[in-house]
KENU-546618 format. One record per residue: x, y, z of N, C-alpha, C, O in turn; residue in one letter. Coordinates in steps of 0.001 Angstrom, whole numbers. Example, Ala and Ser with C-alpha at 12.3 -4.5 7.8 and 13.67 -1.06 7.14 Angstrom:
REM KENU-546618
nu,nv,nw,cau,cav,caw,cu,cv,cw,ou,ov,ow,residuo
13190,-5690,7800,12300,-4500,7800,13200,-3300,7800,14236,-3319,8465,A
12850,-2250,7080,13670,-1060,7140,12900,30,7870,13409,1138,8039,S
//
This chain:
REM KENU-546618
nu,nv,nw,cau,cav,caw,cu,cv,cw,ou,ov,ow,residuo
-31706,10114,18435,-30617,10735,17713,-30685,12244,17888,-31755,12847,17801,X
-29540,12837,18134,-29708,14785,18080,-29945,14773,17010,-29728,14010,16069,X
-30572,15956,17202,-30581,16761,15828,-29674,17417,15694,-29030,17815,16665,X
-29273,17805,14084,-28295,18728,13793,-28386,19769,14090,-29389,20199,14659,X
-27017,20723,13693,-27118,22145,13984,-27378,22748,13057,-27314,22175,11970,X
-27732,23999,13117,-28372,24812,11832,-27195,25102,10721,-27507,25152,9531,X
-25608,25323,11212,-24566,24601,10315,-24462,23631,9499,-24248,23722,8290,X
-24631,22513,10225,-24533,21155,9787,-25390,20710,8451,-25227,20151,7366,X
-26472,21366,9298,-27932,21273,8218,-27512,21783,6986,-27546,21153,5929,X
-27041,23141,7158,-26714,23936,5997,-25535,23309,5118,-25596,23347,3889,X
-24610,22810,5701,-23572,21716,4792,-23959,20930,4071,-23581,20761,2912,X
-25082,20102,4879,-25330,19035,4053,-26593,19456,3239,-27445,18570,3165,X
-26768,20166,2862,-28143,20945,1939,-27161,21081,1195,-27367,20452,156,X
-25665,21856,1189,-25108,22365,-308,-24395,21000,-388,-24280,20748,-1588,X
-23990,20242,178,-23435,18851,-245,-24604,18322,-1592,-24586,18081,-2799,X
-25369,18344,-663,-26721,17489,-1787,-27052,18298,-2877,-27698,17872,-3836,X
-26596,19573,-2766,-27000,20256,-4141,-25431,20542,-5258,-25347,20906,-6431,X
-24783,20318,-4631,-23719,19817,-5201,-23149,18246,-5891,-22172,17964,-6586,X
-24035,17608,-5442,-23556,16220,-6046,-25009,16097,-6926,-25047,15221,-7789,X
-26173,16935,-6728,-27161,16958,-7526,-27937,15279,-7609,-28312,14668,-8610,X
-27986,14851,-6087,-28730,13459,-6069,-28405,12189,-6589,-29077,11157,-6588,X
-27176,12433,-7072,-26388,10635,-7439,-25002,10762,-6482,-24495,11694,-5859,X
-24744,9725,-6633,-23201,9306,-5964,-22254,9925,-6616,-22112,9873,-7837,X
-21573,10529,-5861,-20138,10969,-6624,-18993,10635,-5423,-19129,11066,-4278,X
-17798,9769,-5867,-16637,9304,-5330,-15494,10125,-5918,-15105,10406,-7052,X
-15025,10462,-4333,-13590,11236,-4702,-12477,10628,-4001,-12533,10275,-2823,X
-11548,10525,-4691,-10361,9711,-4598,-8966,10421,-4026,-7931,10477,-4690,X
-9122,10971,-2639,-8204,12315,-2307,-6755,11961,-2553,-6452,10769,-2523,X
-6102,12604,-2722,-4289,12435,-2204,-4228,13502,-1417,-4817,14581,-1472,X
-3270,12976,-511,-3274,13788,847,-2084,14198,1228,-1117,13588,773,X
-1860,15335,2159,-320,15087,2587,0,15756,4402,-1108,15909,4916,X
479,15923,4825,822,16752,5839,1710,17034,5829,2633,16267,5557,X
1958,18993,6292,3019,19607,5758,4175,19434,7569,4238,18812,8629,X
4499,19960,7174,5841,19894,8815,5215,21051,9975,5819,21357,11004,X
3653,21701,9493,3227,22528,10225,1836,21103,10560,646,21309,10796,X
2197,20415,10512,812,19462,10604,-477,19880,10309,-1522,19841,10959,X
-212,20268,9254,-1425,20967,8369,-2038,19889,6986,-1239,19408,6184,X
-3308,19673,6908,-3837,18652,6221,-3429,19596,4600,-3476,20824,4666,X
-3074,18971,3319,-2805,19367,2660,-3447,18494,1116,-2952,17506,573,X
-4648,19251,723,-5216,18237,-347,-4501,18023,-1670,-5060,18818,-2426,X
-4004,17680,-2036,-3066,17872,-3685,-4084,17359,-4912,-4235,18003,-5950,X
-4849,15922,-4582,-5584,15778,-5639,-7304,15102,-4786,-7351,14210,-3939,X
-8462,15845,-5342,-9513,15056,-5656,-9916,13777,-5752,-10514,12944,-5071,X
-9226,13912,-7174,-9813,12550,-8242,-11429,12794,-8454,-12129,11824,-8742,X
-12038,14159,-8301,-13046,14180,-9135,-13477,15220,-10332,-13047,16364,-10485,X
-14511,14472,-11201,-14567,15801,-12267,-15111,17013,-11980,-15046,18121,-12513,X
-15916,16361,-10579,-16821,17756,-10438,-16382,18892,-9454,-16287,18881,-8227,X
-16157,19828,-10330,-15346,21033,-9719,-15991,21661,-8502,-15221,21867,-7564,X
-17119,21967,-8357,-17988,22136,-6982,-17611,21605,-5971,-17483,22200,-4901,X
-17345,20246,-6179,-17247,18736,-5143,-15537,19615,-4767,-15066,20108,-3742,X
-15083,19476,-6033,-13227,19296,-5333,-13255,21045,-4686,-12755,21367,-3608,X
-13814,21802,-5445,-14002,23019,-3965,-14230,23085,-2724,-13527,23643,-1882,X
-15496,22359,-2521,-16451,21965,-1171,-14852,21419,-670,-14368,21818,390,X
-14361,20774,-1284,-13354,19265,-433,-12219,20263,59,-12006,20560,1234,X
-11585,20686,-962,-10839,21842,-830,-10789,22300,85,-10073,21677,869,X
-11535,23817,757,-12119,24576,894,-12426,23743,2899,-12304,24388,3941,X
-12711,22637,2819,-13010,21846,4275,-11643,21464,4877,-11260,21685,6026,X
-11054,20914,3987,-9678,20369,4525,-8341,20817,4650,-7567,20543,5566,X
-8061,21752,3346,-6774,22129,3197,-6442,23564,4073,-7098,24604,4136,X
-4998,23140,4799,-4465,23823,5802,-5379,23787,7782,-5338,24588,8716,X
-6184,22218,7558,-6485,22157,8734,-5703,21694,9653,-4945,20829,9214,X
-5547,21987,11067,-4032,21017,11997,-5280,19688,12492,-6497,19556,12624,X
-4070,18940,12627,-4101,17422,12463,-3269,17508,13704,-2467,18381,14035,X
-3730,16125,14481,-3209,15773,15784,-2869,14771,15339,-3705,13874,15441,X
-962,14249,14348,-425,13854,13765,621,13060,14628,1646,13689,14893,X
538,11980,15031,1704,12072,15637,2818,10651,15255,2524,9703,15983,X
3475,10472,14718,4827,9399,14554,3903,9378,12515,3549,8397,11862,X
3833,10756,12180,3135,10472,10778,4319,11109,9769,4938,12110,10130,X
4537,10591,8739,5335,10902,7947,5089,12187,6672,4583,12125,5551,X
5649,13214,7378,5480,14642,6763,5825,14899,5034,6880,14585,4483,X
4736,15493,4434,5146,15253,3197,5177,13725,2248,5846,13634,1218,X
4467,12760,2713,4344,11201,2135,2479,11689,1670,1658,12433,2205,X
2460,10949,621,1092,11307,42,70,9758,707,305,8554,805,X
-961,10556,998,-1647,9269,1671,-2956,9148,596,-3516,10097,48,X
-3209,8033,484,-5006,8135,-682,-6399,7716,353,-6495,6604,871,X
-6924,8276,446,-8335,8291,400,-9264,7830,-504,-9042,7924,-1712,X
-10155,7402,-125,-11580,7169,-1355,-12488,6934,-131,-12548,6085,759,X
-13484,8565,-619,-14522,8737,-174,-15998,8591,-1156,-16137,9134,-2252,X
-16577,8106,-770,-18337,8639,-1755,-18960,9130,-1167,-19143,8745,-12,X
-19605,10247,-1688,-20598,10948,-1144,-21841,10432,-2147,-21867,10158,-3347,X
-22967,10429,-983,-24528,10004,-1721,-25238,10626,-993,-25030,10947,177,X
-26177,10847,-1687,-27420,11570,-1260,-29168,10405,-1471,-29550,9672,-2383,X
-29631,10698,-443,-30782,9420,-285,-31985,10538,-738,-33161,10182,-815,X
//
């Protein structure tokens, strides 16, 4: 297996210190704007760190979108865990 990059590493160090060693599931709503830009609207979690981190990764990224319906809210459910 590679090893990570000294980035990567560093993500997932504040991931894990952000979910503070239990599972936490976030339940995204999603959208894409007409600039095919990823657009987060909701979480679905309590923990404000988490919906930053999520935030902060996704919203206003371009998306290689194609026959996708602009502005339709899509759901997600992710968990993040830490071993």
């Amino acid at each position: 297996m590679e090893s990570l990059k000294e980035e990567e590493k560093f993500f997932y160090r504040y991931l894990a210190n952000i979910i503070n060693g239990k599972s936490e599931i976030a339940n995204l709503r999603l959208m894409i704007n007409n600039e095919n830009e990823l657009i987060v609207l909701d979480t679905g979690t309590d923990n404000s760190q988490l919906d930053r981190y999520i935030k902060s990764q996704l919203n206003y990224k371009k998306v290689d979108a194609k026959d996708i319906n602009h502005f339709k809210s899509y759901f997600l459910k992710v968990e993040f865990c830490c071993k």
